[in-house]
DRENKOLTOR-750666 format. One record per atom (N, C-alpha, C): atom name; x, y, z; residue in one letter; residue number from 0. Coordinates in Angstrom, 1 decimal, m for minus. Last residue first. Example, Ala and Ser with C-alpha at 12.3 -4.5 7.8 and 13.67 -1.06 7.14 Angstrom:
<atoms>
a, px, py, pz, r, k
N, 12.8, m2.2, 7.1, S, 1
CA, 13.7, m1.1, 7.1, S, 1
C, 12.9, 0.0, 7.9, S, 1
N, 13.2, m5.7, 7.8, A, 0
CA, 12.3, m4.5, 7.8, A, 0
C, 13.2, m3.3, 7.8, A, 0
</atoms>
This chain:
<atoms>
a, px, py, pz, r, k
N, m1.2, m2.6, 66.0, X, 167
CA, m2.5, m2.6, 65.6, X, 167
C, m3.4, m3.4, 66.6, X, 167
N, 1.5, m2.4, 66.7, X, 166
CA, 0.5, m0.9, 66.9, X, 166
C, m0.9, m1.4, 66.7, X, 166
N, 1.6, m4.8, 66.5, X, 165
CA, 1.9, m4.7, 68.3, X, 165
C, 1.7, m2.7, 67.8, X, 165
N, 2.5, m4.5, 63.7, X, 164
CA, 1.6, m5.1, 63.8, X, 164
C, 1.1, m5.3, 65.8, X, 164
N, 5.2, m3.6, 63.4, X, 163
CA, 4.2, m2.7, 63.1, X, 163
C, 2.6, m3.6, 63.6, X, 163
N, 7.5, m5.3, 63.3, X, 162
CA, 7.3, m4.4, 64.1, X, 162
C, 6.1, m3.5, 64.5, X, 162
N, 8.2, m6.5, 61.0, X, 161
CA, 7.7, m7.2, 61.9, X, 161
C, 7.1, m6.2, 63.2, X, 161
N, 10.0, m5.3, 59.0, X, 160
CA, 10.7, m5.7, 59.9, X, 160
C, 9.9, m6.5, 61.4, X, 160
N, 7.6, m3.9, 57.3, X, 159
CA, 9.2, m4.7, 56.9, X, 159
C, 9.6, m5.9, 58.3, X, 159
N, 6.9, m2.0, 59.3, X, 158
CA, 5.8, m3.2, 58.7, X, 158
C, 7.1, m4.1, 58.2, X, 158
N, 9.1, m0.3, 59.9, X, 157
CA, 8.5, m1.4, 60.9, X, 157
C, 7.5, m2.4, 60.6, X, 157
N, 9.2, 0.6, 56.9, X, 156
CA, 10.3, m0.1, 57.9, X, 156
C, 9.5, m1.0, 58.8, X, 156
N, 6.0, 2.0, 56.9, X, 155
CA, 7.3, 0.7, 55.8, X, 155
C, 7.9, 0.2, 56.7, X, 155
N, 6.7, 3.9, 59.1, X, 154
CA, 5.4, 3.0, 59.1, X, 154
C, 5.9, 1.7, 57.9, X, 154
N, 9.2, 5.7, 58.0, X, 153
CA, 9.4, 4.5, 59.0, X, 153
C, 8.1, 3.6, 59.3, X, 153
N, 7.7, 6.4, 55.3, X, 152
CA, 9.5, 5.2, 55.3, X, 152
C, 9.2, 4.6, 56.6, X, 152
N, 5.9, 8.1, 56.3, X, 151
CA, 5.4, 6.8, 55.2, X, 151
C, 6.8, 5.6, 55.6, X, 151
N, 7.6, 9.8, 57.6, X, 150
CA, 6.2, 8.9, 58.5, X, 150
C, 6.5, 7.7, 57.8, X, 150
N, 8.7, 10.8, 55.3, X, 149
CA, 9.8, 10.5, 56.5, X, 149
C, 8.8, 9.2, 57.9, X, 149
N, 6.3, 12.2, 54.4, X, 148
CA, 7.6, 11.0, 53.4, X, 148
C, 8.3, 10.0, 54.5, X, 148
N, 5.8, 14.0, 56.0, X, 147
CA, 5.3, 12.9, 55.8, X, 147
C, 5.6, 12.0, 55.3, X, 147
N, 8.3, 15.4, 56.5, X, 146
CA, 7.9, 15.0, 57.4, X, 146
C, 6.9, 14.0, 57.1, X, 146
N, 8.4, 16.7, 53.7, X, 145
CA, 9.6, 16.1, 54.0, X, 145
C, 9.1, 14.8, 55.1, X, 145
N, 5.8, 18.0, 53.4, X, 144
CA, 6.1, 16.8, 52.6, X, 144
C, 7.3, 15.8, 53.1, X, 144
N, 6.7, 20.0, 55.5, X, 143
CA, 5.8, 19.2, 55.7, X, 143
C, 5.6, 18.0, 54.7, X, 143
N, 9.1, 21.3, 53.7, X, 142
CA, 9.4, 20.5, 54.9, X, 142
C, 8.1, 19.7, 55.5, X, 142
N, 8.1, 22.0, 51.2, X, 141
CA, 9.1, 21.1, 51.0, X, 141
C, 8.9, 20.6, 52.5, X, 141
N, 6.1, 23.6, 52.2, X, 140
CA, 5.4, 22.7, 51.7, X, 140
C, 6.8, 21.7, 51.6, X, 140
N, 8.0, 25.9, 53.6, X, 139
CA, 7.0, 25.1, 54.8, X, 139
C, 6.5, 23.7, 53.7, X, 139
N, 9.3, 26.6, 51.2, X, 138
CA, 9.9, 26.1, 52.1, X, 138
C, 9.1, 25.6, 53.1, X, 138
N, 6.5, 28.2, 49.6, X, 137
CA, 7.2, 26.7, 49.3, X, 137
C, 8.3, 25.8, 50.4, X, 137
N, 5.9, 30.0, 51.4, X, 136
CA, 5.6, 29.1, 51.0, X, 136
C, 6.1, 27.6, 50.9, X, 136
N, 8.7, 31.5, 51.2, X, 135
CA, 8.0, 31.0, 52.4, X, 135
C, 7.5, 30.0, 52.3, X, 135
N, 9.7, 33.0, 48.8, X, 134
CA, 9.9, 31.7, 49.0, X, 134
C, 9.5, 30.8, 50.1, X, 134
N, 9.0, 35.9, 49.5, X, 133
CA, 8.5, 34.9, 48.5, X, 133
C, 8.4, 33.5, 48.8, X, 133
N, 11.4, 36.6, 51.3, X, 132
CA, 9.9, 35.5, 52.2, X, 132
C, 8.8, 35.0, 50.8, X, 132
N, 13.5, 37.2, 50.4, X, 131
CA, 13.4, 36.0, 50.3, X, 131
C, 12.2, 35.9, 51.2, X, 131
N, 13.5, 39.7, 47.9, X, 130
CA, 12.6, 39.5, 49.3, X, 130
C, 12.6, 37.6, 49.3, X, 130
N, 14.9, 40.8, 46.0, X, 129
CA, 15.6, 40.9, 46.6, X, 129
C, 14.5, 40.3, 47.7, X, 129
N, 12.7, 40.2, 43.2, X, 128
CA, 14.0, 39.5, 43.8, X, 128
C, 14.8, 39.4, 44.8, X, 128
N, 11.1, 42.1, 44.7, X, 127
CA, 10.4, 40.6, 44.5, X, 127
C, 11.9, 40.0, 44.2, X, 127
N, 11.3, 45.2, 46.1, X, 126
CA, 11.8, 44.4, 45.1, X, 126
C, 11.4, 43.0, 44.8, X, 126
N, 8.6, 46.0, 48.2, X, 125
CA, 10.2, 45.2, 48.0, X, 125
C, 10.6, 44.8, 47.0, X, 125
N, 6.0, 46.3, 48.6, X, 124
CA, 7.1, 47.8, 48.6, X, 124
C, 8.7, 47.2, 48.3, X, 124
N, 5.3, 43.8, 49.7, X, 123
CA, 4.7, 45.2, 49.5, X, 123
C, 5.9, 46.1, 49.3, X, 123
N, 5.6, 41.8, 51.2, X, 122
CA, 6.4, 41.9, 49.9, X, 122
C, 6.4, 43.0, 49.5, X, 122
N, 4.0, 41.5, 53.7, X, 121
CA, 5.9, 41.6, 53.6, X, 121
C, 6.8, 41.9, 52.5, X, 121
N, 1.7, 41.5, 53.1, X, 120
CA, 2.4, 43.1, 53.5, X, 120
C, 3.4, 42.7, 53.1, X, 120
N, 1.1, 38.9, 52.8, X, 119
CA, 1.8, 39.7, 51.7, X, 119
C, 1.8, 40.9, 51.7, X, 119
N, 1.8, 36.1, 54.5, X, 118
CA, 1.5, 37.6, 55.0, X, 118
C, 1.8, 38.3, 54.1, X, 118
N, 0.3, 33.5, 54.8, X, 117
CA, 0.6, 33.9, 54.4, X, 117
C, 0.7, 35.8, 54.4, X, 117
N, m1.4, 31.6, 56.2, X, 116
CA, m1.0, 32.4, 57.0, X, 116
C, m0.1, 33.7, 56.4, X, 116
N, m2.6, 29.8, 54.0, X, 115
CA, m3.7, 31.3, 54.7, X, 115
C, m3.1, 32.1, 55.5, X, 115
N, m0.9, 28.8, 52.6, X, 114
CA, m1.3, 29.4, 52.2, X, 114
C, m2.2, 30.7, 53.1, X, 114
N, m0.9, 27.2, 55.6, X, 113
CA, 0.4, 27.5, 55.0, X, 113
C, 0.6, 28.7, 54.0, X, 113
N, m3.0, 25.8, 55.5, X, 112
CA, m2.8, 27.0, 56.8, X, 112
C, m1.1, 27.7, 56.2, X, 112
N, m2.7, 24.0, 54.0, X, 111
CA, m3.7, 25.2, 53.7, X, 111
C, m3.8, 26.2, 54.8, X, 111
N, m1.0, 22.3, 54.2, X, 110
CA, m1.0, 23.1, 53.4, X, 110
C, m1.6, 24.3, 52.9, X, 110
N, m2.0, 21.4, 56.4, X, 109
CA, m0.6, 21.6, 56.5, X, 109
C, m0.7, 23.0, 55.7, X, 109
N, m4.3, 20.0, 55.6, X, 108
CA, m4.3, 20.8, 56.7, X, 108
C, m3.0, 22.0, 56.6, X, 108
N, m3.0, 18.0, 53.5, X, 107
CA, m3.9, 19.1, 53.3, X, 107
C, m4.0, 20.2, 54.1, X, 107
N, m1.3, 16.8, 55.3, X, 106
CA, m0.6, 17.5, 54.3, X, 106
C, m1.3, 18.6, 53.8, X, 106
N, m3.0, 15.2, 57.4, X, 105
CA, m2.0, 16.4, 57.5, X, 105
C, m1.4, 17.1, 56.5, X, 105
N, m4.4, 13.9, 55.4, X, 104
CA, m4.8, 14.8, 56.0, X, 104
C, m4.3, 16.0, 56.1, X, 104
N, m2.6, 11.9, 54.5, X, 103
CA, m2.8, 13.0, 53.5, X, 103
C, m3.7, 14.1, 53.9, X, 103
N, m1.4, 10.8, 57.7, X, 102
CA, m0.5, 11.9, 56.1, X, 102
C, m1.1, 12.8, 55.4, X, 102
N, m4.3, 9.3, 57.5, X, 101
CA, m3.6, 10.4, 57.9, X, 101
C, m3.1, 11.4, 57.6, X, 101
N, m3.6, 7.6, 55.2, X, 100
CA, m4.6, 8.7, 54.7, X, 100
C, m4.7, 9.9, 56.3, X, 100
N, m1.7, 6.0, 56.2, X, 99
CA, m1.2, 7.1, 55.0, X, 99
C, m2.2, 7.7, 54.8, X, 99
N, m2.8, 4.7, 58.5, X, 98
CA, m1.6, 6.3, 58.5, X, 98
C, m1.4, 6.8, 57.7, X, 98
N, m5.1, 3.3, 57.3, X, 97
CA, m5.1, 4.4, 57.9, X, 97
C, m4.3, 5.4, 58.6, X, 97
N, m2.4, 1.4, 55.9, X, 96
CA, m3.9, 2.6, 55.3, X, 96
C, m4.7, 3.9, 55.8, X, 96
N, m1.8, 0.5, 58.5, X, 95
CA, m0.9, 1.3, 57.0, X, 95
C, m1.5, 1.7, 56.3, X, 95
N, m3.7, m1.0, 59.9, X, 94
CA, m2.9, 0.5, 60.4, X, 94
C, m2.1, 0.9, 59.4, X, 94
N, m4.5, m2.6, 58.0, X, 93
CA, m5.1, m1.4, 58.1, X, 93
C, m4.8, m0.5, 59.1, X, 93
N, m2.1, m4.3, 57.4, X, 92
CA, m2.8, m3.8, 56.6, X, 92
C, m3.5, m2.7, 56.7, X, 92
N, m0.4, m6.0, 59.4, X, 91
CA, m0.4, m4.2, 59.7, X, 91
C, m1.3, m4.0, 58.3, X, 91
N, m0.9, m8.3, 58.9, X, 90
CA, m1.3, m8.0, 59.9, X, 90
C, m1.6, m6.7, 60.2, X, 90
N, m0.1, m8.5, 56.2, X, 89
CA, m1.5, m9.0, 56.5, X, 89
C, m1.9, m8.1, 57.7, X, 89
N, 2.5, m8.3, 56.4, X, 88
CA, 2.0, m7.5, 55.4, X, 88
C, 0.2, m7.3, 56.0, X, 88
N, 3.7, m10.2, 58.3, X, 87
CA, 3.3, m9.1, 58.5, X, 87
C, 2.5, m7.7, 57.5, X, 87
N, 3.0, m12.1, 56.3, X, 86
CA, 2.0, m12.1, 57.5, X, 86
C, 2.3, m11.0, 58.2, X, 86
N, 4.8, m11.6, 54.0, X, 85
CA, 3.1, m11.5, 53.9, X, 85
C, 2.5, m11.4, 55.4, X, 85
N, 7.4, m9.9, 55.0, X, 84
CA, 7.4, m11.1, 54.8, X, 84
C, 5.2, m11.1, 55.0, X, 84
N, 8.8, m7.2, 52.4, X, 83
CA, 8.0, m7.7, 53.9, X, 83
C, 7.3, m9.3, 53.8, X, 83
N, 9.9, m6.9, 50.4, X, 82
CA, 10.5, m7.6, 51.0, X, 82
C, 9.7, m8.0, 52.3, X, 82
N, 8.1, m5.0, 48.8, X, 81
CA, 8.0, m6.5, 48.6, X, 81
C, 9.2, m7.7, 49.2, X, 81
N, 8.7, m3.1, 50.7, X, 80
CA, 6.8, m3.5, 51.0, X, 80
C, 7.3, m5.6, 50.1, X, 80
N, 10.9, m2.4, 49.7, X, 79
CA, 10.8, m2.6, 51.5, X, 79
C, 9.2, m3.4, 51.5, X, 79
N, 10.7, m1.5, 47.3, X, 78
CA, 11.4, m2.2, 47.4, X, 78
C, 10.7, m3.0, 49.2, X, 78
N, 8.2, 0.3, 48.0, X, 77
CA, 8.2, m0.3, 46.9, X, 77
C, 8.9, m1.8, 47.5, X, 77
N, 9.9, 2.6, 49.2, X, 76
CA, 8.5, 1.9, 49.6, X, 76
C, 8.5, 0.7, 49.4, X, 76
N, 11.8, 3.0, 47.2, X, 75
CA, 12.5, 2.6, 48.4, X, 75
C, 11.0, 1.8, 49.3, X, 75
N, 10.4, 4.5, 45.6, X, 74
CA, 10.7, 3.1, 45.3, X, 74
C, 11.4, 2.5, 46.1, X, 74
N, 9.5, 6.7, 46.9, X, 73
CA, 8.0, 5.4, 46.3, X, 73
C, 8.8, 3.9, 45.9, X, 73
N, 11.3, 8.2, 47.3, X, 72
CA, 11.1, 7.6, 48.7, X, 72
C, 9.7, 6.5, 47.8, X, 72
N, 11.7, 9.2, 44.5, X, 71
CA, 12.6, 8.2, 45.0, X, 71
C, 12.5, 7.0, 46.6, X, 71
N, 9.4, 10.4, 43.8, X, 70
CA, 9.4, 9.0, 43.4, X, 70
C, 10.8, 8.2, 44.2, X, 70
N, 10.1, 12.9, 44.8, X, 69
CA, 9.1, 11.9, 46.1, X, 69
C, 9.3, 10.6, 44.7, X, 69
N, 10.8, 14.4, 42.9, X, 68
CA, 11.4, 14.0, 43.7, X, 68
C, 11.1, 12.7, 44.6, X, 68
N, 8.5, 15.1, 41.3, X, 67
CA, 9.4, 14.4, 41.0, X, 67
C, 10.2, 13.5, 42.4, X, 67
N, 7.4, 17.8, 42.7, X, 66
CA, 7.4, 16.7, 42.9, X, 66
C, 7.8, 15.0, 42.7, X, 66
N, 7.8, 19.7, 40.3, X, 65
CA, 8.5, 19.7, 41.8, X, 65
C, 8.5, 18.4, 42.5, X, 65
N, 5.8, 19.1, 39.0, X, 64
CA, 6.9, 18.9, 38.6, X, 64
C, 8.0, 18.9, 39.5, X, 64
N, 3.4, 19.9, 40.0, X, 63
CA, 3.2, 18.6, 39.8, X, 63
C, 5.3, 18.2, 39.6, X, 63
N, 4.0, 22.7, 40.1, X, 62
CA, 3.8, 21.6, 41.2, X, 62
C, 4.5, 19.9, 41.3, X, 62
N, 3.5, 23.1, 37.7, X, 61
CA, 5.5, 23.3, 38.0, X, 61
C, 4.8, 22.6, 39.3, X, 61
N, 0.9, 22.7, 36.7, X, 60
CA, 1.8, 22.0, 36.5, X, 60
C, 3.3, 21.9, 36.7, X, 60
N, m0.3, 24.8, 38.2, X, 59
CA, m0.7, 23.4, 38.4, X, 59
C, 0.8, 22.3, 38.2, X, 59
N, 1.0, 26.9, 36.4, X, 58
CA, 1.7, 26.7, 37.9, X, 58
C, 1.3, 25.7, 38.5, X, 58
N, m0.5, 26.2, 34.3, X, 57
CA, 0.9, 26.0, 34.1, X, 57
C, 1.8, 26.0, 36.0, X, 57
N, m2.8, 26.6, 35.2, X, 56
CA, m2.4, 25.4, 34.4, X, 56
C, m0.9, 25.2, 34.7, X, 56
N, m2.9, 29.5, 34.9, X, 55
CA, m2.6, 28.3, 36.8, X, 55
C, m2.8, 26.9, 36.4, X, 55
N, m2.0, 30.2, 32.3, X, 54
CA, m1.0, 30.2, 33.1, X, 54
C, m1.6, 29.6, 34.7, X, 54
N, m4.0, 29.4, 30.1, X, 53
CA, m3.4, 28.6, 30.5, X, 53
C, m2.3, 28.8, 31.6, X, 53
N, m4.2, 32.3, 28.7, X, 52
CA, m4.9, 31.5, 29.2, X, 52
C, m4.6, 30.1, 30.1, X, 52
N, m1.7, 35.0, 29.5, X, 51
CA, m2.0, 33.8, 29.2, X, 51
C, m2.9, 32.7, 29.7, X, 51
N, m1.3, 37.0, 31.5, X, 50
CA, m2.5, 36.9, 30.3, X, 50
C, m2.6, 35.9, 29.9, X, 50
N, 1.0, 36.7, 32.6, X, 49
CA, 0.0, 36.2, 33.6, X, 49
C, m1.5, 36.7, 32.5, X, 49
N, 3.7, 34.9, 31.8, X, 48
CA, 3.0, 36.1, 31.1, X, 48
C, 1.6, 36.0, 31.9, X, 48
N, 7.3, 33.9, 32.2, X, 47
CA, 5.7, 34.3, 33.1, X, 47
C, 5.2, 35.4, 32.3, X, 47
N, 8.7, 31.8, 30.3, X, 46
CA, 8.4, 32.9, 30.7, X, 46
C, 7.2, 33.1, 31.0, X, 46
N, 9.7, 28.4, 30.7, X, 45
CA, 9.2, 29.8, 29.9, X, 45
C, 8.7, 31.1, 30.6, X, 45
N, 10.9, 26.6, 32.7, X, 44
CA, 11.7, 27.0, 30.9, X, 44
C, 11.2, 27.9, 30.5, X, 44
N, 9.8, 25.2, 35.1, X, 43
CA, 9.7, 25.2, 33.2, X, 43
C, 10.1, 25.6, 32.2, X, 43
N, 11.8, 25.9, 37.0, X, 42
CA, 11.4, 24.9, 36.6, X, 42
C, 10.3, 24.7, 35.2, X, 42
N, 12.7, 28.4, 36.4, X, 41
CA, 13.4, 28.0, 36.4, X, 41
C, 12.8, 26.2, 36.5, X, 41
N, 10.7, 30.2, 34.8, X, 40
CA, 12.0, 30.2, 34.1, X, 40
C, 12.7, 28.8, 34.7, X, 40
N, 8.2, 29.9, 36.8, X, 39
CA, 8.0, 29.6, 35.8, X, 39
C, 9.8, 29.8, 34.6, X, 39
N, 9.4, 29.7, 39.5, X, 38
CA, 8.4, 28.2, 39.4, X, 38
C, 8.2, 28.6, 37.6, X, 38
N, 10.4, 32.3, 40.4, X, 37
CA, 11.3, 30.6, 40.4, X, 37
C, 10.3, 29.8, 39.4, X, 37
N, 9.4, 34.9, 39.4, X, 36
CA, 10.9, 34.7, 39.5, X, 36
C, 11.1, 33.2, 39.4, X, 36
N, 6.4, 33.7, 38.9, X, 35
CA, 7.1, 34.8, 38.3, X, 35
C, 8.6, 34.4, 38.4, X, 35
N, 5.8, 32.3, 41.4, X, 34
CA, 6.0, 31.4, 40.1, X, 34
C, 6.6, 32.7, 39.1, X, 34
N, 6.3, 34.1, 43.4, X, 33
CA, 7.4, 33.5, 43.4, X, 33
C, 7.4, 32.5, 42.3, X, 33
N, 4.4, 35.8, 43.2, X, 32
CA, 5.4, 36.3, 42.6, X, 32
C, 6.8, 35.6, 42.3, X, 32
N, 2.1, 35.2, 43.6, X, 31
CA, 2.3, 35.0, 42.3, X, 31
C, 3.7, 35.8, 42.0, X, 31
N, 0.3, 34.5, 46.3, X, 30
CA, 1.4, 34.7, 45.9, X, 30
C, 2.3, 34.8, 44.2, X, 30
N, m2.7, 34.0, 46.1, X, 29
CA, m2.0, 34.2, 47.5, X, 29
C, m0.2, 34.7, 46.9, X, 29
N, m4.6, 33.3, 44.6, X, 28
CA, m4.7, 34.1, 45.4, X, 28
C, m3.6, 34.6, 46.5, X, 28
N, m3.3, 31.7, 42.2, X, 27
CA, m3.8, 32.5, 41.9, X, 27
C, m4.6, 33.7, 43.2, X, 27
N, m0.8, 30.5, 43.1, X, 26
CA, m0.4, 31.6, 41.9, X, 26
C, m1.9, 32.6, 42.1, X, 26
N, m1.7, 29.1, 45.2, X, 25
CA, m1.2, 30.0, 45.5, X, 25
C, m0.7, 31.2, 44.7, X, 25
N, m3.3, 27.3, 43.2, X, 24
CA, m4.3, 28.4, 44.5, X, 24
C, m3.1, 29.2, 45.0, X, 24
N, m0.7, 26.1, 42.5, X, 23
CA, m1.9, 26.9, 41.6, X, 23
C, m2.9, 28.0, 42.1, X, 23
N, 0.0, 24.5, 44.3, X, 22
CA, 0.8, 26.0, 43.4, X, 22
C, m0.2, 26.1, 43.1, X, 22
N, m2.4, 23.0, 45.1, X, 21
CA, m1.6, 24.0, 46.4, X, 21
C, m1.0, 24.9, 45.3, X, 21
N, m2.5, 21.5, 42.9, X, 20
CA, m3.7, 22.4, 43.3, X, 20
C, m3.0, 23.2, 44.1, X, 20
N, 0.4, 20.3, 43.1, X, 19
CA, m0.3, 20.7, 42.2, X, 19
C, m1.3, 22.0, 42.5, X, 19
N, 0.4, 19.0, 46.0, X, 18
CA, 1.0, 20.2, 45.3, X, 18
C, 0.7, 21.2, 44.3, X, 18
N, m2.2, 17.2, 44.7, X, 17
CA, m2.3, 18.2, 46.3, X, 17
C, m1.2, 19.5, 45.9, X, 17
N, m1.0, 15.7, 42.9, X, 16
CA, m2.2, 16.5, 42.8, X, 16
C, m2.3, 17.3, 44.0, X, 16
N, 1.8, 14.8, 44.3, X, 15
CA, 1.3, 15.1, 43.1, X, 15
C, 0.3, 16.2, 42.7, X, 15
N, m0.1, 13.3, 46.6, X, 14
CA, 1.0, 14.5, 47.1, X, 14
C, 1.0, 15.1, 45.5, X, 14
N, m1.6, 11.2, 45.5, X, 13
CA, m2.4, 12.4, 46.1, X, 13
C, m1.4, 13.5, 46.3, X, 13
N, 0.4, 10.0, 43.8, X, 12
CA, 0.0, 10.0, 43.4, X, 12
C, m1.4, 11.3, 43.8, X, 12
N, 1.9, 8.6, 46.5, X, 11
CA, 2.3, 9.2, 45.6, X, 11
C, 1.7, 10.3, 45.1, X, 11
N, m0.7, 7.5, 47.7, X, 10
CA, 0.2, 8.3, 48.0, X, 10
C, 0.9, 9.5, 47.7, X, 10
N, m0.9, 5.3, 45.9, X, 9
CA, m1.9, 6.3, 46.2, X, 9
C, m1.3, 7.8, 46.7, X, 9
N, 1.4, 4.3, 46.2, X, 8
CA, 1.6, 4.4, 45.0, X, 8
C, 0.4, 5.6, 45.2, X, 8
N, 1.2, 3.3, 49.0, X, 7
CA, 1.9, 4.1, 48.7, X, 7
C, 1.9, 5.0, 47.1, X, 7
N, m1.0, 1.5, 48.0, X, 6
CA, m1.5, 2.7, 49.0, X, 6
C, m0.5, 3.7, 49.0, X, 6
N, m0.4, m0.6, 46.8, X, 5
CA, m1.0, 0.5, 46.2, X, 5
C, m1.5, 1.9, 47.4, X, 5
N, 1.0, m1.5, 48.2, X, 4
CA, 1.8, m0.8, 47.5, X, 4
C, 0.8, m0.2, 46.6, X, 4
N, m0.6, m3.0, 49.7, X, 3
CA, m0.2, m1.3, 50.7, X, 3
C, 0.8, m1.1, 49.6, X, 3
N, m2.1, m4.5, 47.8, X, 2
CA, m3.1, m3.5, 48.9, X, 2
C, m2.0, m2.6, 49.3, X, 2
N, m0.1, m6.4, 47.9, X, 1
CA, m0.6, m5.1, 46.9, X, 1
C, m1.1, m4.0, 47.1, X, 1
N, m0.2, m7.6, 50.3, X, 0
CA, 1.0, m6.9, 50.0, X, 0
C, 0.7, m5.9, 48.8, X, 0
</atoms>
């Protein structure tokens, strides 16, 4: 039962750093206009100066911050992994290892075709406030996180509930 709450906790903990590095490679080749208008006033507080030594630090770090969120599906994990009764914990052990590093496949995959598809004709010639495809990005990374979050809960559940171990 440790073993898979550390695997969520793992989890956690790769989406974190994955976002992270994802804003950052996108400040630094693929889109920098959307940490400009959203990722640097509105989730950090300070203003975009792209001289500044430390700015894909800083879009590393509005990543990292965005991600907040996901602690709420780690303690719903959490709660559900230490209600599972040990023999099913036992039994689905390494089909719940090897779907969360799944997950983190797909996320990477996810992510990087997400960044490469990116089309920045579209912005070209547009005011940057008035162009909601800025925001592209990030809406494909919110909904593929959404989708793996949503994997991790019901692979839990069915481990919880006895279910998961007639996959393995």
């Amino acid at each position: 039962m440790l073993f898979n709450g550390l695997t969520v906790a793992g989890f956690l903990v790769f989406q974190m750093l994955e976002i992270g590095i994802t804003d950052m490679m996108e400040h630094i080749f693929v889109n920098p206009a959307v940490h400009k208008i959203h990722n640097f006033p509105d989730i950090l507080g300070i203003e975009y100066n792209p001289k500044d030594p430390w700015v894909n630090y800083y879009a590393f770090k509005s990543g990292v911050i965005c991600t907040q969120i996901l602690l709420l599906p780690l303690v719903i994990k959490l709660i559900l992994l230490a209600l599972t009764p040990k023999a099913n914990a036992r039994k689905s052990l390494r089909f719940y290892l090897q779907s969360h590093i799944i997950l983190m496949v797909f996320l990477l995959l996810a992510d990087i075709l997400v960044l490469y598809t990116y089309d920045q004709d579209k912005i070209s010639g547009v005011p940057h406030s008035l162009s909601i495809y800025i925001y592209r990005n990030h809406m494909w990374f919110y909904l593929t996180h959404t989708i793996a979050e949503i994997s991790s809960l019901v692979c839990t559940i069915l481990m919880c509930c006895g279910w998961l171990p007639w996959l393995t």
